[in-house]
N, C-alpha and C positions, 0 to 999 in steps of 0.2 A: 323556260323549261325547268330549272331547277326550282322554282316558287313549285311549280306544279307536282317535283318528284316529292319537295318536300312537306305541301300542302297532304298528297296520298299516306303520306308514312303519318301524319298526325292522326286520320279518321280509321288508319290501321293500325295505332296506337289505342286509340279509344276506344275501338272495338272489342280488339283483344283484352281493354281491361275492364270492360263490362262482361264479356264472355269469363273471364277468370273471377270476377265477383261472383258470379249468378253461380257458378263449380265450385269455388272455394268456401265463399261465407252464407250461402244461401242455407237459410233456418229450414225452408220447406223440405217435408220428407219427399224421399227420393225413391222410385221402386228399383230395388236389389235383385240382380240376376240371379235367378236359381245356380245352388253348386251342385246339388243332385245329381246332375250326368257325366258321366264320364267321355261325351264327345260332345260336338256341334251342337247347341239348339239349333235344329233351322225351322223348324215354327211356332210361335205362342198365340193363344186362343182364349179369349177372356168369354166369360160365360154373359149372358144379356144381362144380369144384374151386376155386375162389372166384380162382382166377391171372389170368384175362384177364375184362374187360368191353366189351363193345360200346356205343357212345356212336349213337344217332341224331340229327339233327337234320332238319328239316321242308325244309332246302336241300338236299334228296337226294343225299345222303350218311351214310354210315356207316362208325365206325372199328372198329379193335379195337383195345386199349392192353392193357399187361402193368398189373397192379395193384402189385404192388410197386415197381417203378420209375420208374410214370408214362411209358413210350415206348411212344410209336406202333408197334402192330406190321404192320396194315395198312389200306387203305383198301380199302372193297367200292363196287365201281364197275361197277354192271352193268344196276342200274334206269332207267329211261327218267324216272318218274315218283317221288314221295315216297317213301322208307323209312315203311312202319309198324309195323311190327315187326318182332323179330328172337329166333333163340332158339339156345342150342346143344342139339347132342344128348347124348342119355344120357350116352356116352365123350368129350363134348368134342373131337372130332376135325373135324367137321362142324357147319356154320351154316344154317338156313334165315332168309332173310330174305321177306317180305311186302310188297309196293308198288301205291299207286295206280296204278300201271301195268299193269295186269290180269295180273301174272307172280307167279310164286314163286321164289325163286334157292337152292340148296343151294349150300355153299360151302366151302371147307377150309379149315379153321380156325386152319392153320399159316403158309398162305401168303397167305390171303386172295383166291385166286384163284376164279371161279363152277368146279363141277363140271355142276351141269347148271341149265336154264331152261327151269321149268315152264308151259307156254303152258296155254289156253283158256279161261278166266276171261272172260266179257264185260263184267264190271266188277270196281271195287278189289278186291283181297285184302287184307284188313283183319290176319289173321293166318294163321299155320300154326305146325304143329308137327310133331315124330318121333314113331313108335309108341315105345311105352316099351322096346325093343329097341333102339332106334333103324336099324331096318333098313327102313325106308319115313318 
């Protein structure tokens, strides 16, 4: 039994210091959390060509960051109420975003500005999304 307890602490040794190589001296870059918000991220959303992500957080707000560089590329400011989701479309050109706000926001995905603002919902929009054309 003791070879055994202390066979376990050798492969828990080893472990541990391949885990602490690969964190500590590892050359590969590494992608950096956005500081942009002032609360939680609790979603990120990379776009189909994997260059930009959108960061939400529960403080209603939402960014978009370039992934390579880590810079802010814009802030979506158009919800009254929480971001819930958020998605790009097919071409990456456009954003629809999702809010307890009873709205939906299409958005351009270049400048971050709303294109348009989906009303009638009498409660949250939990999500949305594009036809797989993405022309609706």
């Amino acid at each position: 039994m003791a070879g055994s307890f202390k066979k376990n602490y050798k492969y828990l040794f080893i472990l541990l210091f391949i885990f602490l190589s690969n964190i500590g001296f590892s050359q590969q870059p590494k992608l950096m959390l956005p500081i942009g918000h002032t609360g939680a991220i609790n979603t990120a959303v990379f776009s189909n060509d994997g260059k930009k992500v959108i960061t939400i957080s529960g403080l209603d707000n939402a960014k978009i960051w370039d992934v390579a560089s880590g810079k802010l590329l814009a802030d979506l400011v158009g919800h009254t109420g929480n971001f819930e989701s958020a998605l790009f479309s097919p071409d990456d050109k456009k954003i629809v975003t999702a809010s307890d706000d009873s709205t939906a926001i299409i958005w351009n995905a270049e400048t971050g500005k709303p294109i348009v603002t989906l009303y009638g919902h009498t409660h949250e929009v939990q999500s949305a999304i594009f036809s797989p054309d993405g022309k609706k």
